[in-house]
C-alpha positions in Angstrom: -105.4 26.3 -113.3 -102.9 24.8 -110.6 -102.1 26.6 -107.2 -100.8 25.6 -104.7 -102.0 26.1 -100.7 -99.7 26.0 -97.4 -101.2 23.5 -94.1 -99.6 20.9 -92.1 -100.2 18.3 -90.3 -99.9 16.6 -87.2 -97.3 13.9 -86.5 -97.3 13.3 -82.6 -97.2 16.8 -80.9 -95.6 18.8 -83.8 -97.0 19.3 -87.1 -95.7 18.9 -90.7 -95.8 21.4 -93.6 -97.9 20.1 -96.2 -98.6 21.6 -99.4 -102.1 21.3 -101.1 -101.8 21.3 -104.8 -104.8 22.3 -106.7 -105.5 21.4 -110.5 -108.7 22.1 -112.2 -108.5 20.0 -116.2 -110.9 20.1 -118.9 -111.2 16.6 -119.2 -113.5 14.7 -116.9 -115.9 15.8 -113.7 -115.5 15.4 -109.6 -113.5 16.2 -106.9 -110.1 13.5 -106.6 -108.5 13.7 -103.6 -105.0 12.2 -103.4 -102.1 11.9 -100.9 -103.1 9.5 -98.5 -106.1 11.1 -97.1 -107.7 9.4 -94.2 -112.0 9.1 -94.2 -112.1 12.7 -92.3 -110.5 14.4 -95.2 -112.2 12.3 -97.8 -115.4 13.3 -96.5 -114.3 17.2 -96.6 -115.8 17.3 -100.5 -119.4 17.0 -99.1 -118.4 19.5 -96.3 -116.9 21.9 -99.0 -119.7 21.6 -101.9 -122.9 22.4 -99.0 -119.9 25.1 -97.3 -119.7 26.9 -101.0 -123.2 27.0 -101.8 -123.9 28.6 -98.7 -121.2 31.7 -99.0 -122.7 32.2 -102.4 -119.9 30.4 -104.8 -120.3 27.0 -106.5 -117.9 24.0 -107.3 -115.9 23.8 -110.8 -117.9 21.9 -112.8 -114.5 20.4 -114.1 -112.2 18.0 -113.2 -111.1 19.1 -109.9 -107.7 17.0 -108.5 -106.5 18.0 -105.0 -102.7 16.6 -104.0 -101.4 16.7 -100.1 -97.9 16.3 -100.2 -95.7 14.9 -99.1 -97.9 11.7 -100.4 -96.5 9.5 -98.4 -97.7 11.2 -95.1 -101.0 10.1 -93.9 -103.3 13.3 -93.3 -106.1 12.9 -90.7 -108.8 14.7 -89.6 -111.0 18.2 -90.7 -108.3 21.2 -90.5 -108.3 20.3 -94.5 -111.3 21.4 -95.0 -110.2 25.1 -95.2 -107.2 25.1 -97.2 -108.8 23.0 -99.9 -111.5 25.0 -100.3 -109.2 28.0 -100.9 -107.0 26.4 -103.0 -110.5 25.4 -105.2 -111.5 28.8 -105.1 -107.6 29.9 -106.1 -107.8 27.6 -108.8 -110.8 29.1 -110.1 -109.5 32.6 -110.3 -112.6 33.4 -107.5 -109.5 34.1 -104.9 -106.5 36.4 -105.9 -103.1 34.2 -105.2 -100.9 37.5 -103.8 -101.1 36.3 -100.1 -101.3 32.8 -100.3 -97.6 32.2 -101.5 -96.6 33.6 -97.4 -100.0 31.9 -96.0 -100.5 29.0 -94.1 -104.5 27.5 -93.6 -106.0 25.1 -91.3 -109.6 24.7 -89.7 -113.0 22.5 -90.2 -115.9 23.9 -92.0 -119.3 23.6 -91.1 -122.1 22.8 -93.6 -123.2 26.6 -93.7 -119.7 27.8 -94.2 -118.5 28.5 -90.2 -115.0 27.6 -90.2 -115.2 25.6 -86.9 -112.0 24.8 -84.2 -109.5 22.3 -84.7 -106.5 20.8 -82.2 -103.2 20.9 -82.6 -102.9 24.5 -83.7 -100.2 25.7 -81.1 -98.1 23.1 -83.5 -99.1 24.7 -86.8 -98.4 27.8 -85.9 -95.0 26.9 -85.1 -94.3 24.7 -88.1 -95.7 27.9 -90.4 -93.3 29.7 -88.2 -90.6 27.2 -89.6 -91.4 27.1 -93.0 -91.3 31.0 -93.5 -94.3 31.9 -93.7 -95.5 35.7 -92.7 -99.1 34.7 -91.5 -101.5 31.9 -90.7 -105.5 31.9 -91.3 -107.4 29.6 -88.6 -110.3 29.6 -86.9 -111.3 32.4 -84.7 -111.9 30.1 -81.8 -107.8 28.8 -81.8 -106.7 32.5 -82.7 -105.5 32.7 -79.2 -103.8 30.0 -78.7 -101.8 30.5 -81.7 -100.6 33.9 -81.1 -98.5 33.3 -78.7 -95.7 32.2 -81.6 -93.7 35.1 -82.0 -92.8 36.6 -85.5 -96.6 35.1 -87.2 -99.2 37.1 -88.1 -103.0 35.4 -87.0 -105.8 35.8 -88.4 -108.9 34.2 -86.9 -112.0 33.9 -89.3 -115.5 32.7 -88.4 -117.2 32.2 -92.0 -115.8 30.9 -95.2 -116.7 34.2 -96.9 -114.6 36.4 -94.7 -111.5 34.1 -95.8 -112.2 34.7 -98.9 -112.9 38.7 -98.9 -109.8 38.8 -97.3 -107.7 37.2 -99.6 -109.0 39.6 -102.1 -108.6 42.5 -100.3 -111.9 43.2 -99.8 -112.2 43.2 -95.7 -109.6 43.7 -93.1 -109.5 40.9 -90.5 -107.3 42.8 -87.5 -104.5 40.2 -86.7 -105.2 38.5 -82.9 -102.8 39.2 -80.7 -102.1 37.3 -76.9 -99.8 37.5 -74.1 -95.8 37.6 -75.3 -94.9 33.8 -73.9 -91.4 35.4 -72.6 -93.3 37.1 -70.2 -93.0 35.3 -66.7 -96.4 32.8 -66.5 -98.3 33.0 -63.3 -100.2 30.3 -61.3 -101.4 32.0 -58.6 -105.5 31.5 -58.5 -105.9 28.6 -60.8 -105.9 26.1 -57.8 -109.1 25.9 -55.6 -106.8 22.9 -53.3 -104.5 24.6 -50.7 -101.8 23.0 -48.5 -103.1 25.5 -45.5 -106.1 23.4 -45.4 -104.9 20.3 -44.3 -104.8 19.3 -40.4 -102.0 17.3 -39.2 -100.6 14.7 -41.4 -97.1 16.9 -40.9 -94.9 13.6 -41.7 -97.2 13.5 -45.4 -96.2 17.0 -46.2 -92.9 16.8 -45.1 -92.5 14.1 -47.7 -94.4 15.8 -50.7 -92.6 19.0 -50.1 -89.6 16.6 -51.0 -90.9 15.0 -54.1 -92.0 18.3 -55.7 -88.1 20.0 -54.8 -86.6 16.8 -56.7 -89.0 15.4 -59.0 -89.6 12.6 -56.9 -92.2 9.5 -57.4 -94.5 9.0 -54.3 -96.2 6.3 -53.0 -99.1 7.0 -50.4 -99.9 3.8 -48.3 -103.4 4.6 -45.7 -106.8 3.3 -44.7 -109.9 4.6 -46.4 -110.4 8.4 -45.4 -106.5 8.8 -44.1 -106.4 11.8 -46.7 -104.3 10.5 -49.5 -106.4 11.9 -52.3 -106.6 15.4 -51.0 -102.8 15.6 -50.4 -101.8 14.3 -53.8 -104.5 17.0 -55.3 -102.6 19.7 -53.5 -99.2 18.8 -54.8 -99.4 20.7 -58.1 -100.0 23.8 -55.9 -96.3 23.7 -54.6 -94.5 22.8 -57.3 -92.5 26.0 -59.3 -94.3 27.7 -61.8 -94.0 26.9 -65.4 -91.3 28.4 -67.5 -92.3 29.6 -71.0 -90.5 26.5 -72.6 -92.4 24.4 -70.2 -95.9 26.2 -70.7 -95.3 25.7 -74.5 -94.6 22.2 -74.3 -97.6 21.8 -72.3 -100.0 23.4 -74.1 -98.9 21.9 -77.4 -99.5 18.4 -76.2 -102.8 19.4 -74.7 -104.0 21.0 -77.7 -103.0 18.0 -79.9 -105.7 16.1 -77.6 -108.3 18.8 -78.5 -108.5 19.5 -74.5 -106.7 23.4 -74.8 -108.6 25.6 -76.9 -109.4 29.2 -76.3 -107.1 30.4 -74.1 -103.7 30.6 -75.3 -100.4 28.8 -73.3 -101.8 26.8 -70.4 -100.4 29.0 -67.0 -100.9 26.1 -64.3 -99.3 22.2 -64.2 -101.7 19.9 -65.2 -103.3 16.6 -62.7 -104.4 13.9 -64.3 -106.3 11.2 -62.6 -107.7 8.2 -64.8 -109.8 5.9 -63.7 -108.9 2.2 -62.4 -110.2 0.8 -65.5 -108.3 2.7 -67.6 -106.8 1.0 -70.7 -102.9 0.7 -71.3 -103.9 2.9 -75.0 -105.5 5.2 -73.0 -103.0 5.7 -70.2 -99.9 5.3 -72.9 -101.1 6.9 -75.9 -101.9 6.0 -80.0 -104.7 4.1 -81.2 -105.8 4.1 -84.6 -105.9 7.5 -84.9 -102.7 8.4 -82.7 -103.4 11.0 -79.7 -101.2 11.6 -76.4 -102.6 9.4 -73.3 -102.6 10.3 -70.0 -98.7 10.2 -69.3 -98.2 12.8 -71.5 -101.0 14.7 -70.9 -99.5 15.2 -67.4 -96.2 16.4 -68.8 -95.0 18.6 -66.4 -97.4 18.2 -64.0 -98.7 15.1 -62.1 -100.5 11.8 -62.7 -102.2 10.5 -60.0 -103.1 7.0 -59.7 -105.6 6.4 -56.8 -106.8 2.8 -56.2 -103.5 1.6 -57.6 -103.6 -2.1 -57.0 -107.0 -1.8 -58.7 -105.2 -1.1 -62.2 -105.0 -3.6 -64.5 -101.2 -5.1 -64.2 -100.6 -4.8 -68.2 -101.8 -1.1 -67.6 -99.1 -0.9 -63.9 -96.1 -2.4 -66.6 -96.5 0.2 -69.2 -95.6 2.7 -66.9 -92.3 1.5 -66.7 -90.5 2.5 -70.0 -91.9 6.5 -69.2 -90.8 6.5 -65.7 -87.3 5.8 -66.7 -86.8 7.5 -70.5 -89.6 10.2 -69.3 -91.0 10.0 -73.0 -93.2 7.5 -74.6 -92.4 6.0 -78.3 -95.8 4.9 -79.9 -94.5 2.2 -82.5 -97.3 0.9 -85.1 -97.0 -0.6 -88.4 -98.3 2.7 -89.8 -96.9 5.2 -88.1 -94.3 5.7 -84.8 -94.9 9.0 -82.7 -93.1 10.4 -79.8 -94.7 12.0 -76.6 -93.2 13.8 -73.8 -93.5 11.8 -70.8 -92.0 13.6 -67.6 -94.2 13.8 -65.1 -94.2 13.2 -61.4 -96.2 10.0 -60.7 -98.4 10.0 -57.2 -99.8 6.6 -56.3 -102.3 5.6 -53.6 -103.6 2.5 -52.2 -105.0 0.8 -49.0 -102.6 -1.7 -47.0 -104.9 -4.4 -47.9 -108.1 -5.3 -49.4 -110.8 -4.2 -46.7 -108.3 -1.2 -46.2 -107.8 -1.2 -42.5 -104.5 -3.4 -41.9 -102.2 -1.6 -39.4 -105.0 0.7 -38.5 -104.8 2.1 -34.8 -108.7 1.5 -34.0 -110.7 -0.5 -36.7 -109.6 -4.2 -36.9 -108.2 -5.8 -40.3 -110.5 -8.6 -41.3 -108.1 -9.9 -44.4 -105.9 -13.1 -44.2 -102.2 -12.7 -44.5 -102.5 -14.3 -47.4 -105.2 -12.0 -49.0 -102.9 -9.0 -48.2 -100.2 -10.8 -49.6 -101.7 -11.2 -53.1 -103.1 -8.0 -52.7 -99.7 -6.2 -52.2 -98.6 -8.5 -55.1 -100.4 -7.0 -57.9 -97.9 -4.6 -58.2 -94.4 -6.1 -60.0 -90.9 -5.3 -58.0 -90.0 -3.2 -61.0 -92.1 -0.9 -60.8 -92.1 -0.1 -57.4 -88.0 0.4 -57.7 -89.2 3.2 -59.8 -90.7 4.5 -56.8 -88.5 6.9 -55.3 -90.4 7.4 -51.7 -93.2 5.2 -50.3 -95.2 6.9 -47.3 -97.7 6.0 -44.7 -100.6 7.9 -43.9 -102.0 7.6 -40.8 -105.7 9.0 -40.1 -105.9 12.0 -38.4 -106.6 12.4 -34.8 -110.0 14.0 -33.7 -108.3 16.6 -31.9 -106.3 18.1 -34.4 -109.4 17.8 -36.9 -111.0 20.2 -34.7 -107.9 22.5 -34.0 -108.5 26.5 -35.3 -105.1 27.1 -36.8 -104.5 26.7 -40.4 -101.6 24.8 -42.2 -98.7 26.2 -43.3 -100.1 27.9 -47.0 -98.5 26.1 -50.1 -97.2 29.5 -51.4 -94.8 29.3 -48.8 -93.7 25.5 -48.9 -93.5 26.6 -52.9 -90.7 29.2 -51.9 -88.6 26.7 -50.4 -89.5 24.4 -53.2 -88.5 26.9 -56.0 -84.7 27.1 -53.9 -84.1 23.8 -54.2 -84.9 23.7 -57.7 -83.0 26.6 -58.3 -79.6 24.7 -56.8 -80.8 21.8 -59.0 -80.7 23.9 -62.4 -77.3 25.5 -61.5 -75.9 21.9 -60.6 -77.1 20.7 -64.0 -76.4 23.5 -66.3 -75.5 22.5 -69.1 -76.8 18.9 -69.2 -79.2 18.6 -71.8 -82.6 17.3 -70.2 -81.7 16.9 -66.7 -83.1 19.6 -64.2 -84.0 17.7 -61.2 -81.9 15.5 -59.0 -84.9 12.8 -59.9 -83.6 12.8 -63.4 -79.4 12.2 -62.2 -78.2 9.2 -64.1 -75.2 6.4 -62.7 -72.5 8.9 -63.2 -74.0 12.2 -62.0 -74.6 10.0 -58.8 -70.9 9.9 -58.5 -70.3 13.2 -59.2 -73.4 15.0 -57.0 -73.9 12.7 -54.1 -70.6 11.3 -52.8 -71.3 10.3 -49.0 -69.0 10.3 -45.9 -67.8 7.4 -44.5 -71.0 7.6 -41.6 -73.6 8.0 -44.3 -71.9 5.1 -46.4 -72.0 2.7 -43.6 -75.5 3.6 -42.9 -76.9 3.1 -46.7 -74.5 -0.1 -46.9 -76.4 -1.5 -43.8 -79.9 -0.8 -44.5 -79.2 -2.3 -48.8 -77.8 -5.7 -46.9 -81.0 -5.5 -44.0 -83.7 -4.3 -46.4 -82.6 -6.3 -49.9 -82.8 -3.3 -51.7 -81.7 -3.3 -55.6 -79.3 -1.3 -57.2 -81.9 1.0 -58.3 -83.6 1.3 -54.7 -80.0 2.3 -53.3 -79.8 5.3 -56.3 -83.9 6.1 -55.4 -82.4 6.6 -51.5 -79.2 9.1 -52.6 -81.0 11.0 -54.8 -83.8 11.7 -52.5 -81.0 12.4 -49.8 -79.5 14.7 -52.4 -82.7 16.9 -52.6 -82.9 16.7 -48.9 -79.7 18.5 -48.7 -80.7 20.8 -51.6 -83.8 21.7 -49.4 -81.8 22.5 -46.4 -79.1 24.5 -48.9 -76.3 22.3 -47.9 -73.6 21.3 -50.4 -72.6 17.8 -48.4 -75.2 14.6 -48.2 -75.2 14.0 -44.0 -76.3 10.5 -42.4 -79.2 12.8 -41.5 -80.3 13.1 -44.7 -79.8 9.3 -46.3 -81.8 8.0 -42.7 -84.7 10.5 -43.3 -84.3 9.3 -47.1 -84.1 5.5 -46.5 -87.0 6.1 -43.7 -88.9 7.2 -47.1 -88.7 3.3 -48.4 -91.2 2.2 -45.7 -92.6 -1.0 -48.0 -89.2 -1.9 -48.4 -88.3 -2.1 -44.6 -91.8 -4.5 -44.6 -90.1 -6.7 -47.0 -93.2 -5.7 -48.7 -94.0 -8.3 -51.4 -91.5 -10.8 -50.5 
């Protein structure tokens, strides 16, 4: 008997409708598996034999042939596991076919027959969405998370047996049901870090405030212990809350990665923060078996790099390409996936090796020529890409010990959420851009025209400072948010002077 089963599968963060066609012949004995299966799925005919004899069926004793088409798509990993078995058990006549035409299955099964979790469901769900299908059978543990896809029918299932009772209408499985994604996604709670917390550093916060209103790259430039790490930990907790789209997006890339499972759309921007000896696969994404890295992963959120001269340079100089496209484009000579890239990058780093240069009490005990190099090991390009670089000075005692709290980041997230509101209005209507960090050559004209003052001021400080042509559109556009946070329509000197005072390596000739 042939039948055929609805899956998919993953292709960088969305997934593919595949069919699995099921034959059972006369002539011959085995399980053939066909379609360009990777080892994961070839090793699913072990799984499935042990999984059947422990739910109380057994495997053809016929020729069994199992096609995943399109053939010419590899398939990887366990979410196979389930829809082959059913389509097996179809072809034997031991499931009745009437749902299975309008059902899409996915999920891993255990030796005793568990149907265990899988990632990328989020995706699946919205590719059986596509494809016109009425319901999806997965495991019980990814129900959640794929509920959230409107118009689908879930059902979650913990043993191979209650798949296939199910199927023949002998137990009701009550479809899972989540929070509807157009409702507005909340953040408040899922951050232990608060801006109130900090003492002093007003300059610091001044200047994250303005990254997170424009979408701006920062640079943080302080001894050991100034408080660089704790202020870039806080910035997710001012930037807007996610939109639905956005918390979609997210969650689909996370989920991909096997890092969101069990709790439906992620509700808070993500912070990522690999390690110094991070690899560029790791921080980029692919490898053999291709999975987002850790630019993507902090998709509409933040990657922090601490340490950052520490980073290997090959790792520094694939950050490049994603800090100007805001995507990454995994090329291999099997496959080329895309991942979503736009996050806000926050660097930090010490002035010089031993990490006290310019300090106001300790004394540096590194060679100008030893801060040189170490300021070196990161290229001129990519620090163009930079939009603000900012010193942080440590603390003074006294306002360690003062009582009064910080200004709460609920509040500076107010202001934030005003200038982003300008931003979307100014760039209605233009696909992908939403922050004045994403404006391109000719919105500059458009959006930040300057009056004669301002021009003569950004003309003198580009001929003082050397700065490049992409330095110069880093200043307007942070001027431009600068206005936006002040709710003025014009660009002032005030603004480009606070802006350009925002470049402070490039007034060091830093690197030259």
């Amino acid at each position: 008997m042939f039948v055929r089963i609805h899956t998919a599968a993953l292709a960088g963060i969305d997934a593919v409708h595949v069919t699995v066609e099921v034959n059972i012949t006369g002539g011959g004995l085995g399980l053939f598996l066909v379609g360009l299966p990777d080892n994961a799925v070839k090793e699913s005919e072990q799984r499935i034999r042990s999984a059947f004899e422990n739910s109380g069926e057994k495997m053809s004793g016929r020729k069994v042939v199992v096609n995943l088409a399109p053939a010419d798509l590899r398939k990887e990993g366990a979410s196979f596991d389930l829809p082959i078995a059913v389509g097996i058990l179809a072809a034997m006549e031991r499931i009745e076919g009437d749902l299975l035409a309008e059902t899409m299955v996915a999920g891993e099964l255990s030796l005793d027959g568990s149907v265990m979790p899988v990632r990328g469901v989020l995706s699946l769900a919205i590719a059986a969405r596509q494809a016109g299908l009425k319901r999806l059978i997965l495991p019980i543990d990814n129900a959640a998370e794929a509920a959230v896809v409107d118009g689908l029918e879930v059902i979650g299932v913990q043993q191979l047996r209650q798949v296939i009772d199910y199927l023949n209408g002998d137990a009701q499985i009550a479809p899972t049901h989540t929070v509807e994604p157009t409702v507005e996604l909340r953040e408040e709670g899922r951050y232990a870090e608060d801006f109130r917390d900090v003492k002093g550093q007003s300059h610091v916060k001044r200047a994250l405030e303005i990254a997170a209103a424009g979408g701006h790259n920062v640079l943080m430039i302080g001894s050991p212990g100034s408080g660089k790490t704790m202020l870039a930990r806080r910035l997710p907790t001012i930037l807007p809350l996610l939109t639905t789209d956005e918390a979609l997006e997210t969650t689909k890339i996370h989920s991909v990665a096997g890092l969101q499972r069990f709790e439906g759309l992620m509700s808070y921007r993500p912070f990522r923060a690999p390690h110094h000896t991070a690899s560029p696969v790791s921080l980029i994404g692919g490898g053999q078996t291709p999975h987002p890295g850790e630019v993507s992963l902090a998709h509409n959120g933040v990657l922090f790099l601490d340490e950052l001269p520490e980073f290997g340079r090959s790792v520094l100089e694939v950050l490049r390409q994603p800090l100007e496209d805001r995507e990454i484009v995994v090329s291999r000579a099997r496959y080329s996936v895309r991942y979503p890239a736009n996050f806000t990058l926050v660097a930090a780093m010490n002035p010089c090796p031993c990490g006290y240069y310019n300090h106001p009490s300790k004394e540096c005990a590194c060679s100008p020529s030893a801060v040189h190099r170490y300021m070196g090991r990161i290229s001129g390009p990519l620090m163009d890409r930079i939009d603000m670089h900012i010193e942080v000075t440590p603390v003074e005692p006294q306002e360690l010990h003062a009582a009064a709290e910080g200004e709460s980041s609920a509040s500076i997230r107010e202001r934030v959420a005003r200038a982003r509101a300008i931003q979307r209005d100014r760039f209605r209507g233009i696909e992908g851009v939403y922050t004045n960090a994403r404006m391109n050559t000719a919105m500059l004209r458009d959006y930040c025209q300057l009056d004669a003052a301002s021009t003569r001021l950004l003309r003198r400080a580009m001929e003082q400072l050397s700065l490049s042509a992409r330095a110069y559109d880093r200043i307007l556009k942070v001027a431009r948010t600068i206005a936006d946070l002040e709710g003025v329509a014009d660009i002032t000197a005030a603004h480009i002077a606070e802006a350009i005072g925002y470049r402070s390596l490039d007034r060091e000739n830093w690197g030259r």
